[in-house]
KEVO-865498 format. One record per residue (C-alpha): x, y, z. Coordinates in steps of 0.001 Angstrom, whole numbers, padded with zeros to 6 digits, always signed. Example, Ala and Ser with C-alpha at 12.3 -4.5 7.8 and 13.67 -1.06 7.14 Angstrom:
+---------+---------+---------+
|      c1 |      c2 |      c3 |
+---------+---------+---------+
| +012300 | -004500 | +007800 |
| +013670 | -001060 | +007140 |
+---------+---------+---------+
This chain:
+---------+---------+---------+
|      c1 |      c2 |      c3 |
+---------+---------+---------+
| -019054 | -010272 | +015206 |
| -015901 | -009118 | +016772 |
| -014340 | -011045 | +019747 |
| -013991 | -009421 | +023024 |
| -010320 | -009284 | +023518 |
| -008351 | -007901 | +026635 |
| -007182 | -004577 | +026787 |
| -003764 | -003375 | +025944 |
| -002055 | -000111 | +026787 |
| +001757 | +000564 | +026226 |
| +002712 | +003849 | +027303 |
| +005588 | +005274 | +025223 |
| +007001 | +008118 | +027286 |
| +008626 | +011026 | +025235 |
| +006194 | +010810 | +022638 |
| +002969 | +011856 | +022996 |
| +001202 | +013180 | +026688 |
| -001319 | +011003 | +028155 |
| -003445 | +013261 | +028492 |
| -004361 | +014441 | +025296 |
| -004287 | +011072 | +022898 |
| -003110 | +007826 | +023797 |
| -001850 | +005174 | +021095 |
| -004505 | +003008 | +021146 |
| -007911 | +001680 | +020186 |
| -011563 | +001322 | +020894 |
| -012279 | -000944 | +017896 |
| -014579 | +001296 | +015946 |
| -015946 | -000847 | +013200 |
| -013624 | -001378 | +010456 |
| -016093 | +000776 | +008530 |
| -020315 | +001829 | +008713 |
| -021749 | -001046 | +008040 |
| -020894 | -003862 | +010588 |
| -020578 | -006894 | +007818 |
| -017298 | -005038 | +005892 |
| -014738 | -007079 | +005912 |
| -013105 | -009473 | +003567 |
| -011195 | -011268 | +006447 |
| -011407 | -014070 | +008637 |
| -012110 | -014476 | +011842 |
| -009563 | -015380 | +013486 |
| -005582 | -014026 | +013535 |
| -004134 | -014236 | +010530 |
| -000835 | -012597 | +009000 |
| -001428 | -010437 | +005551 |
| +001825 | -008237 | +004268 |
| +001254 | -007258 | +000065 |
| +003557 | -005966 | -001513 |
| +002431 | -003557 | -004939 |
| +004251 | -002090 | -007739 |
| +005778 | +001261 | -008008 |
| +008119 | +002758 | -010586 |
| +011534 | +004486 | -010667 |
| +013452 | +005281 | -014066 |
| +017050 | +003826 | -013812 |
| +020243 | +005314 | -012739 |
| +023907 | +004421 | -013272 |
| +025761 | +004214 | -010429 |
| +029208 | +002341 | -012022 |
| +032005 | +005056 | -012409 |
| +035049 | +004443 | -012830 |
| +035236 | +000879 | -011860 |
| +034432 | +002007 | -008223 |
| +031097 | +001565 | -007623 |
| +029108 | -001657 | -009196 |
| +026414 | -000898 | -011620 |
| +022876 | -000340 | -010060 |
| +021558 | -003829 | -010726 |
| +017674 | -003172 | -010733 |
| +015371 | -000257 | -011861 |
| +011780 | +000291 | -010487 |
| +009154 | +001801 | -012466 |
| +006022 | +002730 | -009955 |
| +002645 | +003933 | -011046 |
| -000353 | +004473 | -008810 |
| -003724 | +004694 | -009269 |
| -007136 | +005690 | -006906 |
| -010325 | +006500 | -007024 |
| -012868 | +007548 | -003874 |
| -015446 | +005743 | -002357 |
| -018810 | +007642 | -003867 |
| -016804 | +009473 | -006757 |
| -016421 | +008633 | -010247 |
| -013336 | +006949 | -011247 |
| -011045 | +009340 | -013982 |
| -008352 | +007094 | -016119 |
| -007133 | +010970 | -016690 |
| -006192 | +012458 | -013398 |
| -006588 | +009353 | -010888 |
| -003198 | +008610 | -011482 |
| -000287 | +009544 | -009754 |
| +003261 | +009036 | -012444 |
| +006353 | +008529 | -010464 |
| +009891 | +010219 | -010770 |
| +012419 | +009161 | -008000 |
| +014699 | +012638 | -009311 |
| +011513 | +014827 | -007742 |
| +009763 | +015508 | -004147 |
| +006864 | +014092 | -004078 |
| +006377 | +016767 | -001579 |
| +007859 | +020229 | -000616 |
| +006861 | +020165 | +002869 |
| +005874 | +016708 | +005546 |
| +002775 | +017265 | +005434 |
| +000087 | +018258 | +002349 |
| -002846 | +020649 | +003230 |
| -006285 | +019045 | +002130 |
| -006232 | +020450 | -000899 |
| -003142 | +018931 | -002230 |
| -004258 | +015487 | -001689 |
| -004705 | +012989 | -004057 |
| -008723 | +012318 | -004433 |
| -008412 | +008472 | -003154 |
| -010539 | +009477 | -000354 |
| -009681 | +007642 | +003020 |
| -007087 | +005639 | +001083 |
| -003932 | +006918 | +001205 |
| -000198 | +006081 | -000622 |
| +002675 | +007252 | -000618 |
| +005927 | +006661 | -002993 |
| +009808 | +007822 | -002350 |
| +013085 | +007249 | -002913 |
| +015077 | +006249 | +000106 |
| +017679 | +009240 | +001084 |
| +020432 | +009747 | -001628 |
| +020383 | +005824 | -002582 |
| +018096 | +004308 | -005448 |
| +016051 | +002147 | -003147 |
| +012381 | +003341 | -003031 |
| +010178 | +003226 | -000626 |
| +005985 | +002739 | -001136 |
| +003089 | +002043 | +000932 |
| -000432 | +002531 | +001309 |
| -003218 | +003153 | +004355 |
| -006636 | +002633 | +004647 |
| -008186 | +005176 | +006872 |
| -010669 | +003059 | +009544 |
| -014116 | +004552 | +008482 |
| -015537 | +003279 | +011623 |
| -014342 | +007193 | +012972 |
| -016416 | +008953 | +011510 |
| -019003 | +008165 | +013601 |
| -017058 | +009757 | +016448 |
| -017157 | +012979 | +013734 |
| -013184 | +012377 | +013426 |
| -012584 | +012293 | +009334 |
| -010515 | +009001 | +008681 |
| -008657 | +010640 | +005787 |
| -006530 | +012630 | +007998 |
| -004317 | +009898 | +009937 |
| -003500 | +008096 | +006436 |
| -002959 | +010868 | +004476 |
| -000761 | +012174 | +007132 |
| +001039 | +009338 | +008085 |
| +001823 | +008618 | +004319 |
| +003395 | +012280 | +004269 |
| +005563 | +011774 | +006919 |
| +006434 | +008222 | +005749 |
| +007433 | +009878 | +002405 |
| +009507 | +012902 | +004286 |
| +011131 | +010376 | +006668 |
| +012343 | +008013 | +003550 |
| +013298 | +010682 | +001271 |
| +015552 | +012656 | +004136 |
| +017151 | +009485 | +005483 |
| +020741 | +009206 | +006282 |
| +022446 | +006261 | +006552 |
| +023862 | +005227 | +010286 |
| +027197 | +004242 | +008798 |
| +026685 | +000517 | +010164 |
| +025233 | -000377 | +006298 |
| +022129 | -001733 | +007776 |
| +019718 | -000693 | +005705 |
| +016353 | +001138 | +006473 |
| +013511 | -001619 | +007616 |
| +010070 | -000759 | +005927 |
| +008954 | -001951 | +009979 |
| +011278 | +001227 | +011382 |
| +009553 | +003181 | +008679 |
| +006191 | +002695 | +009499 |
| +006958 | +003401 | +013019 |
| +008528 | +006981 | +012172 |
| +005405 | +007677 | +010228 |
| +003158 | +006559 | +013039 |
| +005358 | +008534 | +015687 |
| +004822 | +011711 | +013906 |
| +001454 | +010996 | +013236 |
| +000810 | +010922 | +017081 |
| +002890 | +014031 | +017849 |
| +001006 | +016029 | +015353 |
| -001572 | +018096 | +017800 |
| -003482 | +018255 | +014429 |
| -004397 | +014996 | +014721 |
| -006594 | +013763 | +018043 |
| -007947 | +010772 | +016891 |
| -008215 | +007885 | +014040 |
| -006614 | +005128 | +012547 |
| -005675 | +003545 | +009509 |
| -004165 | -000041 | +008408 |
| -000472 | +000167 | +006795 |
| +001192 | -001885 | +003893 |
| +004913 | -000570 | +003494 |
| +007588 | -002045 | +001354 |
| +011169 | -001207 | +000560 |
| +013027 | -002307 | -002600 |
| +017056 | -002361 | -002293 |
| +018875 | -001475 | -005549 |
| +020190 | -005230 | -005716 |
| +016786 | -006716 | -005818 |
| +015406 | -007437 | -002182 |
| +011946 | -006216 | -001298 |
| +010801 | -006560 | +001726 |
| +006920 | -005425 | +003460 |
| +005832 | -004618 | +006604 |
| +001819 | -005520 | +006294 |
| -000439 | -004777 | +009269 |
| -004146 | -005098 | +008947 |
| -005819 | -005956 | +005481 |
| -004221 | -003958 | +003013 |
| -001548 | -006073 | +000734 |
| +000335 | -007133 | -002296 |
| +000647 | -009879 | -004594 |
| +003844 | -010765 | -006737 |
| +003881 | -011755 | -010252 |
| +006073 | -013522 | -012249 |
| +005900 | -015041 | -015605 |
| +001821 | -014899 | -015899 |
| +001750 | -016611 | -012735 |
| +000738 | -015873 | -008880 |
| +004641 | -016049 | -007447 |
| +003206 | -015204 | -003742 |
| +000832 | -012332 | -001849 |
| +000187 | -011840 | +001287 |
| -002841 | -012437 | +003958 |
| -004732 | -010081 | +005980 |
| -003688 | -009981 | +009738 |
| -007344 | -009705 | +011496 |
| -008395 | -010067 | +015028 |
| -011664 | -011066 | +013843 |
| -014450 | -010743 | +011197 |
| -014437 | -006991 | +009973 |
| -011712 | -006188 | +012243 |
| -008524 | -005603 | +010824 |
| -005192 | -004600 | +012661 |
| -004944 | -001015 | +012704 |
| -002582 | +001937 | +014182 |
| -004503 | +004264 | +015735 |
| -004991 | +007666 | +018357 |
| -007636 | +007579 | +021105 |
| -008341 | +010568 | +022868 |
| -008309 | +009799 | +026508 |
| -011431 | +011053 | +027247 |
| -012232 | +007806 | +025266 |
| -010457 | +005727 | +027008 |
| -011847 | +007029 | +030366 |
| -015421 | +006871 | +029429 |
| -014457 | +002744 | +028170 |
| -013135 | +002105 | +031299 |
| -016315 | +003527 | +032873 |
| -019113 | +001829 | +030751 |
| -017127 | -001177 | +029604 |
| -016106 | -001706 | +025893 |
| -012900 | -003706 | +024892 |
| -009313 | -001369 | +023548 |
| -007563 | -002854 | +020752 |
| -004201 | -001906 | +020187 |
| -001476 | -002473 | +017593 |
| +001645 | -000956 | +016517 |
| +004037 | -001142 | +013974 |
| +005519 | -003814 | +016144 |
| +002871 | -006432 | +015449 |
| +002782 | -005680 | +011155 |
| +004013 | -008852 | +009592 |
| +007589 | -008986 | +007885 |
| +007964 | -010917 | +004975 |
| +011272 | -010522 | +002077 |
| +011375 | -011506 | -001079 |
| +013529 | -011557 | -004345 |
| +012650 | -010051 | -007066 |
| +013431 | -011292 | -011219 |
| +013316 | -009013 | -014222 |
| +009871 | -008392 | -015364 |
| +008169 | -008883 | -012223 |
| +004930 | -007005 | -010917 |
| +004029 | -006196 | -007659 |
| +000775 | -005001 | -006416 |
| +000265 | -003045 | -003678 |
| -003106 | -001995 | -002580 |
| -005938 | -001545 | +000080 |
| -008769 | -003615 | +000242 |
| -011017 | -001713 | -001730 |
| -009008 | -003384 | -004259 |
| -008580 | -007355 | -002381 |
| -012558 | -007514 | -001583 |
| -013572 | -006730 | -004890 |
| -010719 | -008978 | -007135 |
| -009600 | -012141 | -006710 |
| -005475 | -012631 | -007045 |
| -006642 | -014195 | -010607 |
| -008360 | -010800 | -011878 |
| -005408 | -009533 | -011217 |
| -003316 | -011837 | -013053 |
| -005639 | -012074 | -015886 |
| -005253 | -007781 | -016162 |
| -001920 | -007644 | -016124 |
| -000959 | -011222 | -018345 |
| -003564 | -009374 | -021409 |
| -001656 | -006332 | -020792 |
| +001990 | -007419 | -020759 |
| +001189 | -009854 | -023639 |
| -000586 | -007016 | -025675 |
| +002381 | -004458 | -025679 |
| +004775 | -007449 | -025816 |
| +006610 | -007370 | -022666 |
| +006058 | -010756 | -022317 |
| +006416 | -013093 | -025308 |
| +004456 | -016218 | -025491 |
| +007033 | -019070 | -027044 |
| +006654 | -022695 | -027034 |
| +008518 | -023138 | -023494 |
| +005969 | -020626 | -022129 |
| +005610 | -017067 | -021254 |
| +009315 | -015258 | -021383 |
| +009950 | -011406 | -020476 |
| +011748 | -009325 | -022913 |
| +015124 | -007550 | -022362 |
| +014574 | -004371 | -022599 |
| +011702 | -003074 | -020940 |
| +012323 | +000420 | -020758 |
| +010632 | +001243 | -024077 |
| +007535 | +000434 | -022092 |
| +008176 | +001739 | -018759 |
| +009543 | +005424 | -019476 |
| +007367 | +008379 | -020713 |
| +007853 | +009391 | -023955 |
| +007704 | +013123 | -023373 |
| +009163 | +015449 | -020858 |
| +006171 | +016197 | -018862 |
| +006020 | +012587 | -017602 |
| +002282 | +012122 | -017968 |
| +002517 | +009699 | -020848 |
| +001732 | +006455 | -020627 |
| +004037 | +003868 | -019093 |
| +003548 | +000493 | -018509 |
| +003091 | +000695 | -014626 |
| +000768 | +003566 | -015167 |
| -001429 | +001617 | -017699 |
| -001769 | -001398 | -015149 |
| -002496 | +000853 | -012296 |
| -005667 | +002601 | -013723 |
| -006596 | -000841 | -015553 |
| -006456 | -002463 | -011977 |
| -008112 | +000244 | -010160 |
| -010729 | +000568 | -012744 |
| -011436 | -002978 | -012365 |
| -011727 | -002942 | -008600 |
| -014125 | +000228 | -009170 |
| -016587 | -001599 | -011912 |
| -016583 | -004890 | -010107 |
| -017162 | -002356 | -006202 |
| -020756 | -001535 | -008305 |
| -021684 | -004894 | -009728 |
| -024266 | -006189 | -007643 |
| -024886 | -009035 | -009761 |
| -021145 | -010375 | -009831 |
| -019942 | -011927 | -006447 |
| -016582 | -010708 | -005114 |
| -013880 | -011651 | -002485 |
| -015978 | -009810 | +000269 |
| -019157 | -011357 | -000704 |
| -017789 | -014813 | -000667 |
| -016405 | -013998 | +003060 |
| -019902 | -012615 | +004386 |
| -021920 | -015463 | +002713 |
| -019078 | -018029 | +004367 |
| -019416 | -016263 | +007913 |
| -022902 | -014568 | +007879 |
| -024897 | -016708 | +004940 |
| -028200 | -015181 | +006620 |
| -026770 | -011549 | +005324 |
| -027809 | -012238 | +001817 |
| -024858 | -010242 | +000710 |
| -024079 | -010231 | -003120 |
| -022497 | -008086 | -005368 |
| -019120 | -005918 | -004536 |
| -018304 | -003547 | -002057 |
| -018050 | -000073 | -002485 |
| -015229 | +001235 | -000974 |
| -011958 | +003923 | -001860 |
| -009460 | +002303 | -003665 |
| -005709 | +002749 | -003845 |
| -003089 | +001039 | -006203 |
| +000724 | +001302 | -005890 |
| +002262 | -001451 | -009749 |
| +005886 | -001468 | -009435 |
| +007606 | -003059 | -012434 |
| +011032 | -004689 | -012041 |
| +014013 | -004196 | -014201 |
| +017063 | -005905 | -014273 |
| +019679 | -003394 | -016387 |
| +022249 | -006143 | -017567 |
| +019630 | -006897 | -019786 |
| +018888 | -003516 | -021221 |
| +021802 | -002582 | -024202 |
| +020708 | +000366 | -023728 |
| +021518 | +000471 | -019822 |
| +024970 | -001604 | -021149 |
| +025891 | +001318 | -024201 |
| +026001 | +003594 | -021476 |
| +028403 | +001807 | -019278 |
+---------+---------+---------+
């Protein structure tokens, strides 16, 4: 059960009026049923960080400018909660020379069918930094008749409009993945579309010279590998059993009608997300995700998926000192045709992660991550089996272009 916690209210003047939505929380369950959630029970700090994919540009001319050291090739993959899951067209292919976009926000219709899930992936203003991130839409509105789906799809939009339109400052300080998250969840709360709902956020930037860093907040995530190995991943930031840090809009009639009959307001903001940076080597993966993805695979499902993968196409050799990553990687990460629906490498680790998440969400036979936390915390549940849930992946693949002749021929 959830912990009764003290209520919080900041008031930020200037961007949204009191009395139509305030930027907090009641703590609606973290979905229906009261038992789902993978995470502990008490505080804890989660930030992932996922793959995504760019295709390489070369920024050395005439001796002015150093060459672009690192190329990011991002791929993402979804599937909804009670639809079937299509290796065809529940993938998403990206090209950091498009919009993902034409306009901030996406009617309905052009959303991607991930359900409450939501991702986003963009390059950051005119640089070759791109930005990624996903949000999982708190189901626990719906039974306030508010559809989840529209705060995360919406705040991905504008994260995605805000990234791709930035302009540098002039100071060189680059642009914070934290910052970014609270753009998104400013315009989120100025959008008079939007009265209510919530979503947890996992955003990451990666710099052209091969620092990533992720703002995490709630139970969405990443882990980083390297060399068939678990380099690092992140934990979920909870307040408690099934409750998971979230952003969020409460109408104030809510609020009122709390303060009335009692019932505790939980409030977080972009503020509280966990910051973590890393480094990233040639022939790295990152995974990005939500949890329908974390409470149905352990990190070493993961692992497993992607080492059989990498091995299989050869992008990373097995040798007597171990596991090695070849050169040139582009012959695996760029589409072959000009339509850029081929298969890639990122794209092909994507689906096969989603696809495992979705198989192992219906195995009732086969205990997951979730199942292991409800038998640890509520062993008189007689919980087995996955958890169905939507499900969002974000697989960046990391190249380093000095070791690419093709990248070199060019220069």
């Amino acid at each position: 059960m959830a912990t009764t916690l003290l209520p919080r209210l900041v008031v930020h003047f200037g961007t949204f009026t009191l009395s139509t939505s305030v930027r907090c929380q009641l703590r609606p369950p973290r979905l229906r049923a009261p038992l789902q959630s993978v995470q502990t029970t008490q505080n804890q700090s989660q930030s992932q960080s996922r793959p995504f994919s760019a295709q390489p540009t070369l920024l050395q001319s005439q001796g002015t400018q150093p060459m672009r050291k690192f190329t990011y090739h991002v791929a993402a993959s979804f599937s909804a909660k009670y639809k079937p899951f299509d290796p065809l067209t529940n993938v998403f292919h990206f090209n950091p020379y498009n919009r993902i976009q034409t306009e901030k926000k996406r009617p309905k219709s052009g959303r991607p069918a991930s359900g409450q899930d939501a991702f986003f992936i963009s390059r950051v203003g005119d640089t070759n930094a791109v930005a990624f991130g996903v949000a999982d839409g708190v189901g626990g509105w719906e039974e306030s008749g508010v559809d989840p789906a529209d705060f995360a799809h919406s705040f991905c939009d504008y994260m995605a409009s805000a990234a791709y339109e930035h302009k540098s400052d002039g100071s060189g300080t680059p642009l914070a993945p934290r910052a970014l998250m609270q753009r998104g969840y400013d315009d989120v709360c100025k959008d008079r579309s939007i009265h209510a709902g919530g979503s947890t956020a996992s955003v990451a930037i990666a710099s052209e010279d091969g620092k990533l860093e992720v703002a995490n907040l709630g139970d969405s995530g990443f882990v980083h590998l390297r060399l068939n190995a678990v380099h690092t991943y992140s934990e979920p930031q909870t307040h408690a059993f099934n409750t998971p840090y979230q952003l969020s809009i409460v109408p104030a009639s809510m609020l009122a009608r709390a303060a009335v009959f009692g019932g505790a307001q939980l409030c977080d903001y972009p503020k509280d997300a966990d910051v973590t940076q890393h480094t990233l080597k040639h022939g790295d993966i990152l995974v990005l995700a939500s949890d329908g993805v974390w409470d149905n695979l352990f990190n070493q499902e993961i692992l497993r998926i992607a080492s059989r993968y990498m091995t299989g196409i050869g992008a990373w050799k097995i040798s007597d000192g171990g596991i090695r990553v070849v050169d040139n990687l582009r012959r695996f990460t760029e589409p072959e045709g000009p339509t850029q629906r081929s298969v890639t490498l990122q794209s092909a680790l994507a689906v096969e992660i989603a696809a495992a998440a979705k198989a192992a969400s219906t195995n009732q036979r086969l205990d997951g991550p979730f199942a292991k936390e409800v038998q640890k915390y509520y062993p008189h549940e007689n919980w087995h089996g996955g958890k169905i849930d939507d499900i969002c992946v974000i697989v960046l693949v990391v190249s380093d272009n000095s070791k690419s002749p093709e990248v070199q021929s060019k220069l």
